[in-house]
C-alpha positions as CSV (number, residue, x, y, z in Angstrom):
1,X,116.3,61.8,64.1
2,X,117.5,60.7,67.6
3,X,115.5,61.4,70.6
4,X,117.6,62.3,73.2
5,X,116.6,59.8,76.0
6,X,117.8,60.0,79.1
7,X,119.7,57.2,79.0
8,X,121.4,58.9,76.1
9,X,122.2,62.1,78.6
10,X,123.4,59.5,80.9
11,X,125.9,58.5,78.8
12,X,127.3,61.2,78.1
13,X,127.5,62.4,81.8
14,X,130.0,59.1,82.4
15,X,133.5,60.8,82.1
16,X,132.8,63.0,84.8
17,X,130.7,60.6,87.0
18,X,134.0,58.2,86.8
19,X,136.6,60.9,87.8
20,X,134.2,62.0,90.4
21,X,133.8,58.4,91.6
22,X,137.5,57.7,91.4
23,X,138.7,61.2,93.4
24,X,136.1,60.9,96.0
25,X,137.7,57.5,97.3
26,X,141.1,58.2,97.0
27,X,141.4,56.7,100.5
28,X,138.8,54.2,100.2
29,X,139.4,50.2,100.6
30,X,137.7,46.9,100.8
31,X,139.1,45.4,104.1
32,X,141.5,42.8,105.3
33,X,141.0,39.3,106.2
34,X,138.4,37.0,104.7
35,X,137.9,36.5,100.8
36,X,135.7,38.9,99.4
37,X,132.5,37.5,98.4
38,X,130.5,39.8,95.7
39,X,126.9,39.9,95.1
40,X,124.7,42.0,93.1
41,X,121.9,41.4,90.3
42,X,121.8,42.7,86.3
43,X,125.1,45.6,85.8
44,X,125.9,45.4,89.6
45,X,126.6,41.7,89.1
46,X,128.5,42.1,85.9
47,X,130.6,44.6,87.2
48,X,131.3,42.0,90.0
49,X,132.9,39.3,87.9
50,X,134.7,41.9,86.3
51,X,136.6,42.4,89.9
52,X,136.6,38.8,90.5
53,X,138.4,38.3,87.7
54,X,141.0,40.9,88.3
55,X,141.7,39.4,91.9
56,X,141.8,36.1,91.0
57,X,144.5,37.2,88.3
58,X,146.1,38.9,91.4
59,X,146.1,35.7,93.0
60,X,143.8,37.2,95.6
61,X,140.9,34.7,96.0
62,X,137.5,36.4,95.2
63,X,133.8,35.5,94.2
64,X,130.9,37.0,92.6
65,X,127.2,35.2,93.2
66,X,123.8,37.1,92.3
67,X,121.4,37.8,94.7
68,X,118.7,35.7,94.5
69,X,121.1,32.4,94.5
70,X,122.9,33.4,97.6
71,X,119.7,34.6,99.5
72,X,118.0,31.3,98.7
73,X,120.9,28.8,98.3
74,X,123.7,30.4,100.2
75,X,124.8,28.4,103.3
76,X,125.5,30.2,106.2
77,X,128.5,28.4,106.7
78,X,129.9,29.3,103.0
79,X,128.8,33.6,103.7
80,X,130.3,33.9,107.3
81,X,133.5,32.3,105.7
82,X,133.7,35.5,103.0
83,X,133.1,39.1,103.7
84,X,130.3,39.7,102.2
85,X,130.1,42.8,99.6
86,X,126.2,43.7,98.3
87,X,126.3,45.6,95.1
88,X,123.3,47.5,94.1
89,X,123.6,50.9,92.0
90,X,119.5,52.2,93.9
91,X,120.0,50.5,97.5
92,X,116.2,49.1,97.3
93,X,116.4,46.4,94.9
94,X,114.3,43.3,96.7
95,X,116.6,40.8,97.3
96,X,120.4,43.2,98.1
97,X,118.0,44.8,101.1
98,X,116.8,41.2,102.2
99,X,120.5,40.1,102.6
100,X,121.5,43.3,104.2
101,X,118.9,42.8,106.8
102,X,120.2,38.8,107.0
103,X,123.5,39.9,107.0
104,X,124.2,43.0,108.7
105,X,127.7,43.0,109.1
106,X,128.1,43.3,105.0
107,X,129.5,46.2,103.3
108,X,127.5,48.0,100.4
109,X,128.2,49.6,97.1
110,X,126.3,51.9,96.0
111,X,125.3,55.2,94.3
112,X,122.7,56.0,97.0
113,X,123.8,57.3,99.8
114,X,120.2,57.3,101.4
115,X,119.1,53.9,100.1
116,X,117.9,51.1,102.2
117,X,121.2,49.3,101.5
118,X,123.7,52.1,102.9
119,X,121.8,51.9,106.0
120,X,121.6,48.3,106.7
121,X,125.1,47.7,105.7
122,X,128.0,48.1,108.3
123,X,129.6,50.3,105.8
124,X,129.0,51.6,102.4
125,X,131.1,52.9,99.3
126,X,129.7,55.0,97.6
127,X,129.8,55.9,93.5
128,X,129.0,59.2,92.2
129,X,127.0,58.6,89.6
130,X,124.5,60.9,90.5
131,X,120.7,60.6,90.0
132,X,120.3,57.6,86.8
133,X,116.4,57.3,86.0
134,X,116.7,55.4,82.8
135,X,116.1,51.7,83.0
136,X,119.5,50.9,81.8
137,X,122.6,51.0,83.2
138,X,125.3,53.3,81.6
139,X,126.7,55.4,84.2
140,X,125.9,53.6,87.3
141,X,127.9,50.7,85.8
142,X,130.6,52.4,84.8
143,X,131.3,54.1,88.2
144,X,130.7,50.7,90.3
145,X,133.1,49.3,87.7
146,X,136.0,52.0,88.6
147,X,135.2,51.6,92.1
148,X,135.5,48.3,92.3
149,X,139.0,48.2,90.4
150,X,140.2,50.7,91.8
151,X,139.8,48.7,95.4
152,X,140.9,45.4,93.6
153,X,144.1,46.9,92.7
154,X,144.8,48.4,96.1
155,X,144.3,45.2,98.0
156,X,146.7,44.2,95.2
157,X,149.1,46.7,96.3
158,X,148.8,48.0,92.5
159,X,147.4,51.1,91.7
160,X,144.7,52.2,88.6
161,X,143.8,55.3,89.4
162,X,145.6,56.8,86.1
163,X,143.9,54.4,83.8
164,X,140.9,54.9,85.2
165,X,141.1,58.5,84.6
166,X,142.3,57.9,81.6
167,X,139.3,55.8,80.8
168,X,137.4,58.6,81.3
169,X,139.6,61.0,79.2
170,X,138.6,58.6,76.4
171,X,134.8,58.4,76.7
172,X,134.9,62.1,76.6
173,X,137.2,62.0,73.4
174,X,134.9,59.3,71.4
175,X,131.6,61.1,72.3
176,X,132.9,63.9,70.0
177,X,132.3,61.1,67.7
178,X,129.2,59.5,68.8
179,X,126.8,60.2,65.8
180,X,129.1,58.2,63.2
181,X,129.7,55.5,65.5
182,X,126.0,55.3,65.5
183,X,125.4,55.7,61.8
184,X,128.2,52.9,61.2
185,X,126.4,51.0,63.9
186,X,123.0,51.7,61.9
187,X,124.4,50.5,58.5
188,X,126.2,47.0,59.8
189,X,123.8,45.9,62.7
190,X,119.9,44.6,62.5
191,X,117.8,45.5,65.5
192,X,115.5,42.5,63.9
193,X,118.0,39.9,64.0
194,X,119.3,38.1,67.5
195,X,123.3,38.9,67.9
196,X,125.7,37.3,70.5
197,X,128.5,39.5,71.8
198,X,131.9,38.0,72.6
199,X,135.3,38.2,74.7
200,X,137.9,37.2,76.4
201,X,139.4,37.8,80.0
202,X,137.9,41.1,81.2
203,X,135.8,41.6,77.9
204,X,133.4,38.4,79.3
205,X,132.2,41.2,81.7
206,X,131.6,44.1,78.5
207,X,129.6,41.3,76.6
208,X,127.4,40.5,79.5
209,X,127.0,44.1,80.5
210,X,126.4,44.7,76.9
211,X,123.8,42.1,76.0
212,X,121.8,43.5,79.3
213,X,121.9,46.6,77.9
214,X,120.3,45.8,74.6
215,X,117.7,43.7,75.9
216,X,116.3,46.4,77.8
217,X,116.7,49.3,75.6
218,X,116.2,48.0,71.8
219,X,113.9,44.8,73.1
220,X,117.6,42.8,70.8
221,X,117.6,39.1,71.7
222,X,121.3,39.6,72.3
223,X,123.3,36.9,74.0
224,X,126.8,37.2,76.0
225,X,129.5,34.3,75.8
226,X,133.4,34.0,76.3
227,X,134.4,33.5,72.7
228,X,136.2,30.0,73.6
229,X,133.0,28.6,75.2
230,X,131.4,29.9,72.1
231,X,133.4,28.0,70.1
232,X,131.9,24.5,71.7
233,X,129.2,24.0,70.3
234,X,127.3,27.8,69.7
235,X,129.9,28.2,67.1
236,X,127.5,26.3,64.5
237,X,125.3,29.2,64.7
238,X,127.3,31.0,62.1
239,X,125.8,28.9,59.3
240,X,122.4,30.7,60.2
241,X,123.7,34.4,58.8
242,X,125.1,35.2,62.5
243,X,125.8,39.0,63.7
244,X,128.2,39.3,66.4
245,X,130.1,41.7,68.5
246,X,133.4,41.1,69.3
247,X,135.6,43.3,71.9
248,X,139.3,42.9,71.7
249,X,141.8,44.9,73.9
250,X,145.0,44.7,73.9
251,X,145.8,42.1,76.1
252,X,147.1,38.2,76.6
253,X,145.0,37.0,74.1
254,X,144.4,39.8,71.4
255,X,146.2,38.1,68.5
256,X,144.9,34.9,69.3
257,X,141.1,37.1,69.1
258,X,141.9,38.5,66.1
259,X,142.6,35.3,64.1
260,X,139.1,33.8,65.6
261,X,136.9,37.2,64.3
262,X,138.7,36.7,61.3
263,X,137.7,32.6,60.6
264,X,134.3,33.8,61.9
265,X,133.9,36.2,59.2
266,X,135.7,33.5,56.7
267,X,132.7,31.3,57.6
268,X,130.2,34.1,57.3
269,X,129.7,35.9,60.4
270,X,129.3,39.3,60.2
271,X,131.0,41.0,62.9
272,X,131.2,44.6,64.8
273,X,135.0,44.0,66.2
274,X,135.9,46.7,69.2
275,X,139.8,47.1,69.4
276,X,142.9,49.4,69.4
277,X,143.5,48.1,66.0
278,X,141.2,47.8,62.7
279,X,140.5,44.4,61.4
280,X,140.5,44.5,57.6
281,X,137.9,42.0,56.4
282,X,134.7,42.1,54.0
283,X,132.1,41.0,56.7
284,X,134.1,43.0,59.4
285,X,133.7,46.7,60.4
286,X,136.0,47.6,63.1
287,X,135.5,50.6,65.7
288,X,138.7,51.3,67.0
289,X,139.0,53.1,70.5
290,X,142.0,52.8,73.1
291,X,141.4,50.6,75.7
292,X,143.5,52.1,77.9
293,X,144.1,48.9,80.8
294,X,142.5,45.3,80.0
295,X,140.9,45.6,83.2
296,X,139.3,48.9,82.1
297,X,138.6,48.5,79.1
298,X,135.3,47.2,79.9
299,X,134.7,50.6,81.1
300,X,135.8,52.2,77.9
301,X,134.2,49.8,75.3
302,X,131.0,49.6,77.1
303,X,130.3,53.3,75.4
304,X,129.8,51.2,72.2
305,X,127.0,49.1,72.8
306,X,125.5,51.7,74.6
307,X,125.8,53.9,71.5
308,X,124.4,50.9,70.1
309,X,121.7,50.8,72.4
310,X,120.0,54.2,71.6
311,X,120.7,54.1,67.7
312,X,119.0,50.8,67.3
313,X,116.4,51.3,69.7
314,X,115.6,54.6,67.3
315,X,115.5,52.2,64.0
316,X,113.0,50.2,66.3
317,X,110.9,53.4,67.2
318,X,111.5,53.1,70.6
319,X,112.7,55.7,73.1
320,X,116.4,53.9,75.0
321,X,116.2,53.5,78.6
322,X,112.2,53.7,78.5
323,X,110.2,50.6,79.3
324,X,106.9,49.3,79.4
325,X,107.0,46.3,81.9
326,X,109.9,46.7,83.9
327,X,111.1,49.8,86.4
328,X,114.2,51.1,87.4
329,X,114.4,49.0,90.6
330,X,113.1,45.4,90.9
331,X,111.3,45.5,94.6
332,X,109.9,42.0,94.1
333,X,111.6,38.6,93.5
């Protein structure tokens, strides 16, 4: 029997936390001039890269550093040449409050409108998430994620805002769904056994968020890698009975993803493959959900390892989004 966690009620409150998210900054933008540079630490960093990468694709030059490296390693020469964005879902994490008090002219993201960060930043965008109090991220980096994009694409001149909705249209529809996507997920994965969970493009950014995610709910040695970087050198780790995820939307390089899941299975992977489109193979199961954009899909396929998150942390007798060591916000370095 499930325990429903709060991280589990969190993820179900997503669909509405994103339309609420995307409606309450219909006018909102990043603004003009310097080169955005991004900085946040755990989900707030993933959902970073994610917009780097969509700007860079834009040909809008764009960066993503964590925290820590920029507060200790960050020239001051290199930050005043950017406009510096801090990402942090709380506002109080240690080191996004000792560069807002650095760097005051920075703008903040956030979900806490009375958080340390939105008062030390020049400016702050908020999500509306509303109150998260498990230890993992679901909703918080889901919203930040359809924030960010939906800024990207404006400085862009392109616009999101459907798919984004329509993201969240989607997470409503699969959570009608959620308790055989967790007994499929409960049959083909072991909690016991490391996993590394793969991508390409925008999907880079669902892997990391989704290895995060297991780590601190299910205590999964889970690892994150583009699926080509994989392939040099990691790839040999198939020979040792290898579990993997694999997320594939449709996109510039889905049939090129589909053939590699399939000669990782050849050579005895077994693989969880997240797509638009089953992939028929003996040591595949396939969960197939729209992804709606590329660029979104992140948003959307994230609901599967979180789904993956609370099954498997069940099998393992432990409660997702409840911790032992660490807390909700890291207030020291």
């Amino acid at each position: 029997m499930i325990i429903m966690s709060k991280f589990f009620a969190e993820v179900k409150q997503q669909p509405e936390a994103i339309r609420a998210t995307v409606r309450n900054n219909a006018d909102s933008k990043f603004p003009a001039g310097k080169p955005l540079l991004l900085t946040g630490m755990g989900s707030s960093l993933a959902a970073s890269e994610l917009l780097v990468s969509y700007l860079n694709g834009q040909g809008i030059p764009a960066l993503a550093v964590d925290n820590s490296e920029l507060l200790y390693y960050g020239s001051e020469s290199f930050i005043a040449s950017h406009r510096l964005v801090i990402v942090s879902q709380s506002g109080e994490s240690y080191e996004a409050k000792k560069l807002a008090e650095r760097y005051p002219d920075a703008l903040a993201i956030t979900n806490s409108p009375e958080g340390s960060l939105a008062k030390l930043a020049s400016e702050a965008l908020l999500t509306h998430a509303g109150k998260e109090e498990a230890i993992a991220s679901s909703k918080s980096f889901t919203t930040t994620a359809a924030l960010m994009l939906q800024l990207g694409a404006r400085m862009a001149g392109n616009d999101l805002t459907g798919s984004l909705l329509a993201a969240a249209d989607v997470i409503e529809a699969q959570l009608e769904q959620e308790a055989s996507y967790r007994a499929l997920i409960r049959a083909f994965l072991d909690p016991l056994k490391p996993m590394v969970l793969l991508g390409r493009g925008p999907s880079v950014y669902t892997a990391r968020q989704g290895s995060l995610t297991l780590k601190e709910t299910a205590r999964i040695f889970a690892e994150a890698a583009s699926a080509p970087q994989f392939r040099h050198g990691p790839f040999e780790l198939i020979k040792e009975n290898l579990q993997a995820v694999f997320f594939n939307p449709k996109g510039s390089t889905y049939e090129i993803n589909r053939s590699y899941v399939t000669e990782m299975a050849d050579l005895g992977a077994k693989v969880l493959y997240v797509s638009d489109e089953p992939l028929a193979h003996e040591r595949v199961e396939s969960i197939v959900i729209p992804s709606v954009d590329e660029y979104v899909s992140p948003i959307v396929y994230s609901l599967v390892v979180q789904l993956a998150a609370v099954e498997l942390s069940t099998v393992r007798g432990l409660v997702a989004g409840e911790a032992q060591i660490i807390t909700k916000v890291t207030g020291k370095e």
